[in-house]
C-alpha positions, 0 to 999 in steps of 0.5 A, a space after each residue: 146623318 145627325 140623330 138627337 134621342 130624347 128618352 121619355 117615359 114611355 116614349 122615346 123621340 129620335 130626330 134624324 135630320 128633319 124627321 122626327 119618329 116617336 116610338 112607344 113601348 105600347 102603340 104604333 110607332 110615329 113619325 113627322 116631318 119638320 114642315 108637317 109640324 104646327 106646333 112644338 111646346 114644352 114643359 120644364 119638368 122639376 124633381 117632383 114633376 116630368 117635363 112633356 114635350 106637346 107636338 102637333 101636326 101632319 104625319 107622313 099619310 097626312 093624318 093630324 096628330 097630337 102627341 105628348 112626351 113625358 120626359 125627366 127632368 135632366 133632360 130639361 136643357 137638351 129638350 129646350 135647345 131641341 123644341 127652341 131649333 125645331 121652332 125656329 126650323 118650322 117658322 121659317 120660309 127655306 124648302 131646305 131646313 137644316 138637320 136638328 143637332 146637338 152638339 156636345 157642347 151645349 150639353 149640360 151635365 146632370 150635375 150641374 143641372 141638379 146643382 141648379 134645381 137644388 139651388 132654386 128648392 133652397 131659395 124658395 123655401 127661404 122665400 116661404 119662410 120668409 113670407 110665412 107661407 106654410 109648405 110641407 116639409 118634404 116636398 115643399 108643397 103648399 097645398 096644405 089641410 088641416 086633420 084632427 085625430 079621430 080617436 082618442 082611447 084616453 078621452 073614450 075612458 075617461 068619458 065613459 067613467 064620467 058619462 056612461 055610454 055616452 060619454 064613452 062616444 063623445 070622449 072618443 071622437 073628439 080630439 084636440 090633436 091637429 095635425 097638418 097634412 100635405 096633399 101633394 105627398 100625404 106626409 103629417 105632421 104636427 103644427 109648429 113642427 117640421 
């Protein structure tokens, strides 16, 4: 009997030989048979973003169902290999399927994997410069906005010296100040500066 865990957030898949049982931290616990599934898709996760693993098909009772995993992103190799051997394992025609395995040598190590997705970040932002897109500098995102800063003391004083009141409230919201702001993570910062 061969088990494979896929830990996610939340949920957990284990795979022993053909039945897949997914367990929640909240919820009913549950599970699949390979030739019950219809489909397997995945999604690699990043450091800013969790993979997710879609499955969808028959349970045990004959239910349809439709689950989601999250899972971390050095779980990316393992879960490949898994949702690659659970496709080829549904397409094809044999009554008996072969158990899901894992061996240890198809194993990445976590170094290795970051060491990877480290390499990738450097050459894209190397590509983004090179292009001239503008991306924030702490998480390299380029859903980037621009704000001003809304008040501004010294423009309120010397406003109110040189106009009166009204002055004092022009002076006071209006601002040469722009700043760059990420939408991804929030982080400012003044243009031209990282």
């Amino acid at each position: 009997m061969s088990e494979v865990i896929i830990k996610g957030v939340g949920k957990k898949i284990i795979i022993i030989d053909n039945t897949i049982r997914i367990t929640k931290i909240i919820g009913k616990e549950v599970e699949l048979n390979l030739k019950n599934i219809i489909d397997i898709s995945f999604t690699k996760g990043t450091l800013n973003e969790n993979g997710r693993i879609s499955i969808k098909g028959k349970r045990l009772d004959g239910k349809n169902i439709e689950e989601k995993v999250d899972f971390w992103y050095t779980q990316n190799n393992i879960v490949e290999e898994i949702v690659d051997k659970i496709k080829i394992a549904i397409s094809s025609e044999e009554a008996e399927m072969a158990p899901i395995t894992l061996e240890n040598s198809d194993k990445v190590s976590l170094w290795k994997q970051l060491n990877t997705e480290s390499d990738e970040r450097i050459q894209k932002v190397k590509d983004m410069k090179k292009a001239g897109i503008v991306f924030c500098p702490k998480c390299h995102s380029t859903s980037i906005t621009t704000t001003d800063k809304k008040l501004s003391l010294g423009r309120t004083l010397a406003g109110g010296v040189l106009a009166g009141e009204v002055g004092a409230i022009l002076g006071g919201l209006s601002s040469k100040k722009v700043l760059l702001l990420c939408m991804n993570c929030g982080h400012k910062w003044k243009p031209g500066k990282k």
